[in-house]
N, C-alpha and C positions, 0 to 999 in steps of 0.2 A: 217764789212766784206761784201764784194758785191759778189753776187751767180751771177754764169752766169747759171744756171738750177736750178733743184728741189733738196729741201733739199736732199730728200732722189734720190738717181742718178743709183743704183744700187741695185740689188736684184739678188746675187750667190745663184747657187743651188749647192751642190756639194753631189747625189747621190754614196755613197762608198759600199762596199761588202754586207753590210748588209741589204739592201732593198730587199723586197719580192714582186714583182712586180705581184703575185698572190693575194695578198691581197691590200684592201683598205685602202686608194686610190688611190699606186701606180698601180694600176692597171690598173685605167683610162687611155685611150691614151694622154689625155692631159698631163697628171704628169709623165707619160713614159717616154713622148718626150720634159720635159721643160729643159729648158737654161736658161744660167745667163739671166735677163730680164732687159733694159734698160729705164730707166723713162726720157724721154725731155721733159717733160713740166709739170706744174705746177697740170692741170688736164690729171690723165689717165682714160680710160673709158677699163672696160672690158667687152664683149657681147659673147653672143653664147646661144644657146639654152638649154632650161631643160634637167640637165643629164649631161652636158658636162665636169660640174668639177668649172667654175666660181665662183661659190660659196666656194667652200672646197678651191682653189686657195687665194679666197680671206681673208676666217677663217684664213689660215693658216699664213696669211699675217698679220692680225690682231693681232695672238696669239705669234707671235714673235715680234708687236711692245710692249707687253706687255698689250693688251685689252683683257677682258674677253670674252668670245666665245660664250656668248649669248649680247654682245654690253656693251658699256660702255669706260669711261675712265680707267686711272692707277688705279685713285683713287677713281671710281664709276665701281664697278664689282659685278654681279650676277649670278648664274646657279642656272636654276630649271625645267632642260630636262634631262633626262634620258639620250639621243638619243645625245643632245649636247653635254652631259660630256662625252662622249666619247674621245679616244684618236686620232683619226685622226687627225684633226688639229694636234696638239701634233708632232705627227710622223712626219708629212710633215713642220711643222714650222724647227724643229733641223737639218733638212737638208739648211737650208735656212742662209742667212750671209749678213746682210745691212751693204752696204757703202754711209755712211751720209758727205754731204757736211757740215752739223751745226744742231747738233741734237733742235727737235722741245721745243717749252717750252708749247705748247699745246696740246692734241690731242683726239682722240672720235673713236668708230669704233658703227656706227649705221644700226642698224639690223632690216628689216621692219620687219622679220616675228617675233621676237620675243620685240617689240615697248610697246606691253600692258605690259609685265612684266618689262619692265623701269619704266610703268606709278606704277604699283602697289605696284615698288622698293619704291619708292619717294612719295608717299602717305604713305607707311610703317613708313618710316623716320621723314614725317611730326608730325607722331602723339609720337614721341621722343620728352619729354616736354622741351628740351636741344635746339632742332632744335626747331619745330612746324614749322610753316610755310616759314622760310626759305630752308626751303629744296626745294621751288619751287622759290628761287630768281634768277639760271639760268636756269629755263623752263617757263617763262611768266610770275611767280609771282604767278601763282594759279594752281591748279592739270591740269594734264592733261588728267585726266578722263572726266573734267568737259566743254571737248571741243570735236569737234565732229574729227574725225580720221583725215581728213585730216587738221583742225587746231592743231589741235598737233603735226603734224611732221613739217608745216610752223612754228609754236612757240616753238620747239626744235631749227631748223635753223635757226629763228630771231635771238634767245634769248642765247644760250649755245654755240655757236661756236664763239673765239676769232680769231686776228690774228694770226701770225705765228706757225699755228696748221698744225701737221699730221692727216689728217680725211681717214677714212676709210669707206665707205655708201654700203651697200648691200642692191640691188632695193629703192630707197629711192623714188621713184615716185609711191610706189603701194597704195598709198592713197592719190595721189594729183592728181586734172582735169591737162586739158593742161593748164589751166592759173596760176597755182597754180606751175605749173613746170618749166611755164617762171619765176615767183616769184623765185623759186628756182635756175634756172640758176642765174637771176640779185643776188643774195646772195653768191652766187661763186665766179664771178665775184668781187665784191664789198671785198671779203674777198682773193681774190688773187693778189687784189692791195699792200698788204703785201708779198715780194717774197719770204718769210719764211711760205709762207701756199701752203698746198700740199693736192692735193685730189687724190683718188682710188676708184675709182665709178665702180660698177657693177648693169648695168640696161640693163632695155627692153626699153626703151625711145628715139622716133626717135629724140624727142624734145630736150632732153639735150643731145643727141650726138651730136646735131649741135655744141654743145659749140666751140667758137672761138679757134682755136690754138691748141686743145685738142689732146692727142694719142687715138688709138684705138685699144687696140688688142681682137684678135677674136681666138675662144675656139672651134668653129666651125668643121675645118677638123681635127682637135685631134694633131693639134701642135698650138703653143704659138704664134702667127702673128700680125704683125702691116698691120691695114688696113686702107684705106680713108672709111670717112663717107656713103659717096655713094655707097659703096661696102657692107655696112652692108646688112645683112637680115631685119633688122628692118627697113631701112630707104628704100629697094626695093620693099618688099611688102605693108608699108603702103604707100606708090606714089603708088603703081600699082593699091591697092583696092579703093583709095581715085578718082584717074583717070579714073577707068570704077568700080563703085561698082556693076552695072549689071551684067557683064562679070564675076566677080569671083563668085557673090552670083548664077550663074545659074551652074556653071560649081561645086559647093559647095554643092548646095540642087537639084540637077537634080538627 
């Protein structure tokens, strides 16, 4: 089969009578104002500031591919938030309807803020005398307690992600420098040479927005928009601080 786009090419929403747009998180402007969303290309990047929905956008997206709501695969799912197990996602996924060009035979939905209770899943498992330390043969071979935060998310993305996978990454750069994020770009890349691999990234990352060819949509003025790079928030302020760090840090602490 030869795809001329991404597995996944659409994302219907279809808001009916029953939505309480007083409650969350229809409420948000972002979720008010969304539409069918359209995926061209193999990487989508979603951006906008804290608050704006990106996240709950992106849960919800995860929880209708069939990924647990605190990260993980089909077949690797954990909760142990309160605050997670909630139903939002929930709510805002049933409204939701993929149209798959060739469903994936991979997929992951990886979640920085809750990364330690992966690590604490799979050290659990380890000590299963059935498993033992197999349970770390697709995260590096050895726990990933026992590596500092930002090698464990590089040795999750070495090591766990195959090709023609549906991935899912919310902030996946909040524990890697910039050179650890170009590591990470070149692993996207490297794994998108597979045209049956699809990524939905939500980050703050002027760096991995740059990605080649990638969408952008921006959460920003409270509707659902595809924007160029250059027009982010992230990639204008960090040019403008990088270009006169004088100038803002005076106008910052004056």
């Amino acid at each position: 089969m030869i795809l001329d786009g991404p597995i996944l090419d659409k994302i219907k929403i279809n808001f009916n009578e029953d939505v309480d747009y007083e409650i969350y998180p229809f409420k948000l402007d972002i979720i008010k104002n969304l539409k069918d969303i359209t995926l061209k290309s193999q990487v989508t990047f979603i951006v906008g500031e804290n608050g704006t929905g990106k996240s709950t956008l992106l849960e919800a997206i995860a929880t209708k591919a069939g990924f647990g709501k605190e990260g993980g695969s089909k077949d690797v799912s954990f909760e142990t938030s309160d605050a997670i197990n909630g139903v939002q996602s929930d709510d805002l996924a049933k409204h939701m309807l993929f149209s798959w060009r060739k469903k994936p035979r991979d997929g992951y939905f990886f979640r920085a803020e809750s990364f330690f209770n992966l690590a604490n899943f799979f050290d659990d498992l380890s000590k299963d005398p059935w498993v033992g330390k197999k349970a770390f043969d697709s995260y590096g071979g050895k726990s990933l307690h026992e590596q500092s935060h930002g090698e464990s998310f590089l040795s999750f993305f070495n090591n766990r992600l195959g090709g023609g996978g549906f991935y899912i990454f919310d902030e996946p750069e909040a524990a890697l420098s910039p050179q650890r994020q170009l590591s990470l770009m070149k692993i996207i890349h490297d794994l998108c040479k597979n045209p049956e691999s699809q990524f939905i990234i939500a980050t703050h990352s002027p760096i991995l927005l740059a990605y080649p060819g990638a969408e952008i949509y921006s959460c920003d003025e409270g509707v659902f928009e595809s924007i160029e790079y250059k027009q982010t928030k992230h990639y204008e302020i960090t040019k403008g601080f990088l270009d006169n760090p004088e100038l803002y840090l005076k106008h910052l602490l004056s």
